[in-house]
C-alpha positions as CSV (number, residue, x, y, z in Angstrom):
1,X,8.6,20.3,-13.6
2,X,9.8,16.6,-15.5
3,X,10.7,14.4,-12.7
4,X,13.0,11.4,-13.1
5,X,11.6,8.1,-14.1
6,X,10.7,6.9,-10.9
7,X,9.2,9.8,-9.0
8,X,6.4,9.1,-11.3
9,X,4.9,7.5,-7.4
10,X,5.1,11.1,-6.2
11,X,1.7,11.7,-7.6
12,X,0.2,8.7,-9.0
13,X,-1.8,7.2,-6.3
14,X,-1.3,3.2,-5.1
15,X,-3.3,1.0,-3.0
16,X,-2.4,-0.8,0.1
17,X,-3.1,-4.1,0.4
18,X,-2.1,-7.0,2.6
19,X,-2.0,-9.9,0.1
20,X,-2.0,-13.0,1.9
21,X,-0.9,-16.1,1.1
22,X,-0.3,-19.9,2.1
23,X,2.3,-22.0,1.1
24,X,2.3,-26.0,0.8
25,X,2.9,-26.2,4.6
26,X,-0.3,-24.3,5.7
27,X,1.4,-21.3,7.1
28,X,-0.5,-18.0,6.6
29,X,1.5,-15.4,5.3
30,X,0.6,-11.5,5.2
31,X,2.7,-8.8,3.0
32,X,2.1,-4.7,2.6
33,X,1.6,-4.1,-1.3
34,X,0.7,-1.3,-3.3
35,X,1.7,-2.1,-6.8
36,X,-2.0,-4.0,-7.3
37,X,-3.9,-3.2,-10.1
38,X,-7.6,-4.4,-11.6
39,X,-6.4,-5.4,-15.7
40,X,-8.7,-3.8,-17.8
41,X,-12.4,-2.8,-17.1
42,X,-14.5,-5.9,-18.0
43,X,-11.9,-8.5,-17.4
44,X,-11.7,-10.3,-14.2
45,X,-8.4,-10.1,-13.6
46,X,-6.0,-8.4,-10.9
47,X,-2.3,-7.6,-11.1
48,X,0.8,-7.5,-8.1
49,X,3.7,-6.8,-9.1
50,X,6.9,-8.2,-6.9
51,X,10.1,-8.3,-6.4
52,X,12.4,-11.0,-6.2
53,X,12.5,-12.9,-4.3
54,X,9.2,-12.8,-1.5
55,X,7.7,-15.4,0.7
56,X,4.5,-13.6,-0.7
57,X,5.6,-14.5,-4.5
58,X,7.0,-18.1,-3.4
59,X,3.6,-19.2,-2.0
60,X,1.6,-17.9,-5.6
61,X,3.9,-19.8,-6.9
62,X,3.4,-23.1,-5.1
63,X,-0.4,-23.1,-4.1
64,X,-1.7,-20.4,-7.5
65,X,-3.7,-18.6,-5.3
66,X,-3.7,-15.1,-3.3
67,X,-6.6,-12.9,-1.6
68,X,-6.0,-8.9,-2.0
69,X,-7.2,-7.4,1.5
70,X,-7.8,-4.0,0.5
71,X,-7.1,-1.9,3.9
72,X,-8.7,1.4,5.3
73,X,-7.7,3.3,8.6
74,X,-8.7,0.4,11.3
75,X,-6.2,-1.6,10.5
76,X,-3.5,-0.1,8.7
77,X,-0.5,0.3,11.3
78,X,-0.6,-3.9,11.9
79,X,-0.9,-4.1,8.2
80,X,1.9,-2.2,7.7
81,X,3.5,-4.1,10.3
82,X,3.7,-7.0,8.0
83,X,6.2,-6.1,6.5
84,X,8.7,-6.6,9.0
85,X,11.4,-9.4,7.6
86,X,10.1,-12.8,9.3
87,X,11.3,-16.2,8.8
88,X,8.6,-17.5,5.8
89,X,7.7,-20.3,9.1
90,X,5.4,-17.7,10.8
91,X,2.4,-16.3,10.1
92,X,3.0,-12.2,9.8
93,X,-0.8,-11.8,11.1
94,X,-0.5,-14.1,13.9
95,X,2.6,-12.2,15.4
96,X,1.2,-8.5,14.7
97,X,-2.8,-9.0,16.1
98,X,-4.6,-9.4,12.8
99,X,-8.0,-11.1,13.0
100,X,-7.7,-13.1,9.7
101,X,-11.3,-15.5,8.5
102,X,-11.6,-17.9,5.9
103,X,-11.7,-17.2,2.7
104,X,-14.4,-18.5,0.2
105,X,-12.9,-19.9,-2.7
106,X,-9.2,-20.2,-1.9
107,X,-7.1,-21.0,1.0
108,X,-5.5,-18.0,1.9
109,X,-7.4,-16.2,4.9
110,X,-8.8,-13.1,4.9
111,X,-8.4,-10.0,7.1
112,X,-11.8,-9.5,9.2
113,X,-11.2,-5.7,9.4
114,X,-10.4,-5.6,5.5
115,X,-12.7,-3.0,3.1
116,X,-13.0,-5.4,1.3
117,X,-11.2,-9.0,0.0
118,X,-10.2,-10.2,-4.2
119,X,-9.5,-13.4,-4.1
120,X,-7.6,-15.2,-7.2
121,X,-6.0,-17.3,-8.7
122,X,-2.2,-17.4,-10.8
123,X,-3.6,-16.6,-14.6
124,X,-0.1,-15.8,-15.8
125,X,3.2,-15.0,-14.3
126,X,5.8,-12.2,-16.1
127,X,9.0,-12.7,-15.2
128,X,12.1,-10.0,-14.8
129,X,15.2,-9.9,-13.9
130,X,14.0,-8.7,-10.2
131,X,10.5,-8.2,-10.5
132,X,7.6,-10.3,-10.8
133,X,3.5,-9.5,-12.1
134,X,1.1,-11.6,-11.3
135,X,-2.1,-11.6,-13.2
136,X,-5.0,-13.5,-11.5
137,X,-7.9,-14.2,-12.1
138,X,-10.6,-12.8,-9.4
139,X,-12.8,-15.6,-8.3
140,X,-13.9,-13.9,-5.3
141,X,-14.6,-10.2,-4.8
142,X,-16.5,-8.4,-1.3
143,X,-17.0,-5.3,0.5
144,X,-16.9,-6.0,4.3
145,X,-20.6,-5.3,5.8
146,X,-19.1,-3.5,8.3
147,X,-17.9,-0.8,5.9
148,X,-21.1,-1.1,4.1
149,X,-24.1,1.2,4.1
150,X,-27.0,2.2,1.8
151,X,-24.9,1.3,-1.2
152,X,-21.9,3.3,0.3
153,X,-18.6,2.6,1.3
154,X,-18.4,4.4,4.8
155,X,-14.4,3.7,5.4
156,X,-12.4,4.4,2.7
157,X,-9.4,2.4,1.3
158,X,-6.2,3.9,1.7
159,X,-3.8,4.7,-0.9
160,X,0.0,5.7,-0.9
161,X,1.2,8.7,-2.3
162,X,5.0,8.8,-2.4
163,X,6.2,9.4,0.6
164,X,3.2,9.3,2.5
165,X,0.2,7.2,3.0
166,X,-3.5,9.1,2.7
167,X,-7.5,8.5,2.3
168,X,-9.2,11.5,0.6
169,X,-6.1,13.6,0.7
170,X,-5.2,13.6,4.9
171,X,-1.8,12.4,5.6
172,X,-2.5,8.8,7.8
173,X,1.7,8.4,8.3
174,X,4.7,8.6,6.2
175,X,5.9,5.7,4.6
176,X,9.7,5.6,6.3
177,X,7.5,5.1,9.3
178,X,7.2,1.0,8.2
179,X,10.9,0.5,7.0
180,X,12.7,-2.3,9.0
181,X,16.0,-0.1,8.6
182,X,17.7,-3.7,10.4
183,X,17.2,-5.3,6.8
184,X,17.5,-1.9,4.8
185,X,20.1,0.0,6.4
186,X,21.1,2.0,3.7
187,X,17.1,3.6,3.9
188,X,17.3,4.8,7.4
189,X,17.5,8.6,8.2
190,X,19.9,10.5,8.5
């Protein structure tokens, strides 16, 4: 069956992430992303791709640096809750119960419960006409102890699967489920 361009998603599988980010005032900010990417196998360099305009994008753009919190099951429904629309004066984590420490190369924090944490800074920006990649350049990379056993992963990260969110095939939630339908009324069901 040929799809139309997009629904390419329905079966190419995505990360989610919370990339967070500071901007020049010191407030923490946390955003839901799945269009993350590692850039070729021996490079050290990550891709996000955004669109225009985020608070997310606006702090790369003023500090250069980001952390990709790669998330599993504990924390993905306050992760997710991120990406309610806050004024870019509060700090998404703060207001939805996410334990964030420091990170330890850039100033973004990190989310304790995280699989694991890339941090990175801004190697190149591509700019569209309403979209945004980021290519950084991974400074930082770590798999959370806590998820860590005998050289094995024992949570795993969870990836998105148009229209639903899943680890090793079981359904975790839809993705409507996270939509602030008061900032996108037009996606709300019917």
């Amino acid at each position: 069956m040929e799809l139309k361009s997009a629904q390419f998603k329905m079966f190419l599988p995505i990360p989610v992430t919370l990339i967070t980010t500071v901007n020049s005032q010191g407030v923490y900010n946390g955003a839901p992303y799945s269009c993350v990417m590692p850039v070729l196998g021996p490079l050290n360099l990550i891709s996000i791709a955004s669109a225009l305009p985020r608070d997310t994008l606006k702090n790369i753009r003023e500090t250069n640096e980001f952390v990709v919190n790669v998330i599993g099951k504990p924390e993905f429904r306050k992760a997710m809750s991120c990406a309610k629309t806050y004024p870019p004066d509060v700090n998404e984590m703060k207001e939805v119960g996410l334990e964030t420490i420091s990170s330890k190369k850039v100033a973004p924090p990190r989310i304790v419960d995280a699989v694991g944490w890339i941090e990175a800074v801004v190697e190149k920006e591509v700019v569209g006409e309403n979209y945004s990649v980021i290519i950084g350049r991974v400074l930082c990379s770590e798999v959370s102890d806590i998820y860590w056993e005998k050289g094995r992963l024992t949570e795993d990260p969870l990836i998105l699967l148009a229209p639903h969110f899943r680890t090793l095939g079981d359904r975790i939630a839809k993705g409507e489920e996270f939509i602030d339908h008061s900032t996108h009324p037009e996606m709300k069901p019917s």
